[in-house]
C-alpha positions in Angstrom: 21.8 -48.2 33.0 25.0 -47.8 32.0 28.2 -47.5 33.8 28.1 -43.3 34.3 30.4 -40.9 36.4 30.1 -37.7 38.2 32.9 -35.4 40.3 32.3 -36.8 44.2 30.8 -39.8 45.6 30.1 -43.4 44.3 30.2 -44.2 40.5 26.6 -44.0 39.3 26.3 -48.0 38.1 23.3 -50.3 37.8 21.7 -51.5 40.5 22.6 -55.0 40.7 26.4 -54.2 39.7 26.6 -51.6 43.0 25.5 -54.4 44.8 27.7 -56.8 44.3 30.6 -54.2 44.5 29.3 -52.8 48.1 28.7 -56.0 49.7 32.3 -57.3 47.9 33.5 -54.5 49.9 32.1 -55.1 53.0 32.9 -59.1 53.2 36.6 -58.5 51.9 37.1 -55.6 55.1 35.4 -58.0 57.5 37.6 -61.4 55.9 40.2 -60.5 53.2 40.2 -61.6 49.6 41.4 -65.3 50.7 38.5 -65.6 53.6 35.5 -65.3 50.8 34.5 -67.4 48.0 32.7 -65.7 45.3 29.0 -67.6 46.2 29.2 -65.9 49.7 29.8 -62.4 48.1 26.8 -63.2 45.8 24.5 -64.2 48.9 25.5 -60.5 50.6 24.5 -58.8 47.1 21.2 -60.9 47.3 21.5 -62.4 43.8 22.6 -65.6 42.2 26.1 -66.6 41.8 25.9 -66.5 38.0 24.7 -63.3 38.1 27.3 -62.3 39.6 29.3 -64.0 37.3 27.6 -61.9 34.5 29.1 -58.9 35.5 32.8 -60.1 36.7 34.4 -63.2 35.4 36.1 -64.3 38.6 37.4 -63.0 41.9 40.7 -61.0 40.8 38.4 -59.1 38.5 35.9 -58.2 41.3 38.7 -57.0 43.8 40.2 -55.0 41.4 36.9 -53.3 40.7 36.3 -53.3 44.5 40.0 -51.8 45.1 39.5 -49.3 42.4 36.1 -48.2 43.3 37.3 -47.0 47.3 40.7 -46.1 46.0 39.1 -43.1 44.0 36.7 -42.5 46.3 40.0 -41.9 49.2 41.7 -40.1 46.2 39.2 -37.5 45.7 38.4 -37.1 49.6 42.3 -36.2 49.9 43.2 -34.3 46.9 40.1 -32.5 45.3 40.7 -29.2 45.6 44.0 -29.6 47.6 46.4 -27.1 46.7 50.3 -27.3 46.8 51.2 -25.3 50.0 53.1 -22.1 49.9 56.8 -23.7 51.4 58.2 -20.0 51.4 55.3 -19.0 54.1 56.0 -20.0 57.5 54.1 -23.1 58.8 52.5 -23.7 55.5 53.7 -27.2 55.2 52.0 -28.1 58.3 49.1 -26.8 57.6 48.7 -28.6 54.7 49.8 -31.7 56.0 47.4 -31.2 59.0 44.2 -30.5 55.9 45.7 -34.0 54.8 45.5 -35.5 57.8 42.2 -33.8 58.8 40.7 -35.2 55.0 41.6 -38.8 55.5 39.9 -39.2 58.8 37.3 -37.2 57.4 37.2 -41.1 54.6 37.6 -43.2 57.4 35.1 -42.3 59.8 32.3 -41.7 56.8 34.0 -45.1 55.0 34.7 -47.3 57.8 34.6 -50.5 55.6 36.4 -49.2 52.5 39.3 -47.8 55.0 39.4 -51.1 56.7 39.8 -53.0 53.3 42.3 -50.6 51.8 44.4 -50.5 55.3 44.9 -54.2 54.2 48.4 -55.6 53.4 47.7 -58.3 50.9 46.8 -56.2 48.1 49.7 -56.4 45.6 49.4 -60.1 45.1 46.2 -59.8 42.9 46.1 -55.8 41.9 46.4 -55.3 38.5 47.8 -52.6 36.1 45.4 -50.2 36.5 45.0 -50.7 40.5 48.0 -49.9 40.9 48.3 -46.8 38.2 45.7 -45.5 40.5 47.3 -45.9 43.6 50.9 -44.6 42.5 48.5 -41.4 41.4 47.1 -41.3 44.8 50.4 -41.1 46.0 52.2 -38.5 43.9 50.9 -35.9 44.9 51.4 -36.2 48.5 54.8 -37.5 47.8 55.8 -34.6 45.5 55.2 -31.9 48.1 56.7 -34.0 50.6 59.7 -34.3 48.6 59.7 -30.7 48.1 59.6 -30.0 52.3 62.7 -32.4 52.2 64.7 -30.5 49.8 63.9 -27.1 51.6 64.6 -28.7 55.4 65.9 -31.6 55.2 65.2 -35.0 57.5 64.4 -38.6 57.0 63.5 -40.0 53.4 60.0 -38.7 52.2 59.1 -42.4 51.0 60.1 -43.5 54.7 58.0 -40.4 56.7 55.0 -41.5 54.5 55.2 -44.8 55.8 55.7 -43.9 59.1 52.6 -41.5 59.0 50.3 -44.3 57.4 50.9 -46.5 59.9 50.3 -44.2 63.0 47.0 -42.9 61.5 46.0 -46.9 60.9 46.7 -47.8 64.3 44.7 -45.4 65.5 42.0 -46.7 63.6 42.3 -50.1 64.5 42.8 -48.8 68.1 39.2 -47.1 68.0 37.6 -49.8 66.0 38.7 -52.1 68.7 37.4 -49.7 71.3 40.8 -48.7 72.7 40.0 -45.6 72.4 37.7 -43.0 71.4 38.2 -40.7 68.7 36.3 -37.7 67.6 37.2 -34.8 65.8 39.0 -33.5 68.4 41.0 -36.5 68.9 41.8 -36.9 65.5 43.1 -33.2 65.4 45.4 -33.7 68.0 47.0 -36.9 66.8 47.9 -35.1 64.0 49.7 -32.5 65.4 51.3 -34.8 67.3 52.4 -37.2 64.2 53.9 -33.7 62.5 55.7 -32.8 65.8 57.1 -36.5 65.2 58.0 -36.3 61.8 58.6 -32.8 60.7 62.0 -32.4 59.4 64.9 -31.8 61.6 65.8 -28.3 60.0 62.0 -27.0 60.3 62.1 -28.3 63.9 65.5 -26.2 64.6 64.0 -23.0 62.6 60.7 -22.8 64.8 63.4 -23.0 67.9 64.6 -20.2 66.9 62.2 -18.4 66.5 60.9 -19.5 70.0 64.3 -18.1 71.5 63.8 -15.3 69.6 60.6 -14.0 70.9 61.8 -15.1 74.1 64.8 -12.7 74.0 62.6 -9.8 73.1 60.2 -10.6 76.0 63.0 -10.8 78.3 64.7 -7.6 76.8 
């Protein structure tokens, strides 16, 4: 069978070529790309190394294919069917970073591996041009609107709230996969109200005190 597509979910491949790409997946999360030599990824796929060898001509090709392969899979759980929010209705913006935020721990509990392997930091010494095409068009997106919330209110650089916001939501995964804590839906929900509270620009943060002094001075009236 041919290499085939469809909207959601895993690329429809053959059988042999899923195989070595899941249990590449799963040995690079548990390991990294250095802690793995290619027989060892062909022994999890249950096939010889030079079949393996038939369908990737050496490791940086696999990991690309690996890398690509969860990227889109995070890139449609965030942004299929995500819409730009409304920034001239009140608490739009956090609503939609809170669907954001409710979507990627939606990937990481259902993904636990792929999550872990694209949390990693030692990707940009082997991705190649089309890796990282993909992941600056994960990003856009996100970026743009936050760039647009920026404009409109003000606060820290988008490019420096992103980071900030990645790596609170990765700790807490690492936190729970070491068994720090627990984290359900729930829990997830409220870490990312708390994460906005943190990083919500200053001049959004100063509008919805004034509106709380507001309402006050009419209930007090």
């Amino acid at each position: 069978m041919n290499v085939r597509s469809k909207k959601r979910g895993r690329p429809l491949v053959d059988d042999k070529r899923r195989r070595i790409l899941d249990a590449a997946l799963k040995v690079f999360a548990e390991r990294g790309y250095h802690g793995v030599a290619v027989p060892e990824i062909a022994t999890a796929a249950e096939i010889a190394t030079g079949t393996l060898y038939h369908y990737f001509e050496h490791k940086q090709e696999l990991v690309n294919e690996v890398y690509r392969d969860a990227k889109q899979r995070l890139r449609t759980a965030l942004l299929d069917g995500l819409d730009e929010p409304d920034l001239d209705r009140p608490g739009a913006a956090e609503a939609w970073f809170l669907e954001v935020w409710r979507r990627l721990a939606a990937y990481a509990r259902a993904e636990p591996a792929a999550f872990r392997f694209l949390e990693m930091q030692d990707h940009v010494e082997y991705l190649d041009g089309d890796s990282r095409q993909l992941e600056v068009a994960t990003l856009a997106p996100l970026f743009f609107v936050g760039k647009q919330v920026h404009d409109r209110a003000g606060g820290t650089r988008v490019d420096i709230v992103i980071a900030l916001m990645w790596g609170a939501f990765v700790g807490l995964v690492k936190a729970s996969r070491l068994g720090y804590l627990r984290l359900d839906d729930h829990g997830f929900g409220q870490a990312g109200a708390t994460v906005w509270r943190m990083f919500a620009p200053e001049a959004e943060r100063a509008l919805a005190r004034g509106a709380r002094k507001k309402v006050s001075r009419r209930g007090s009236a």
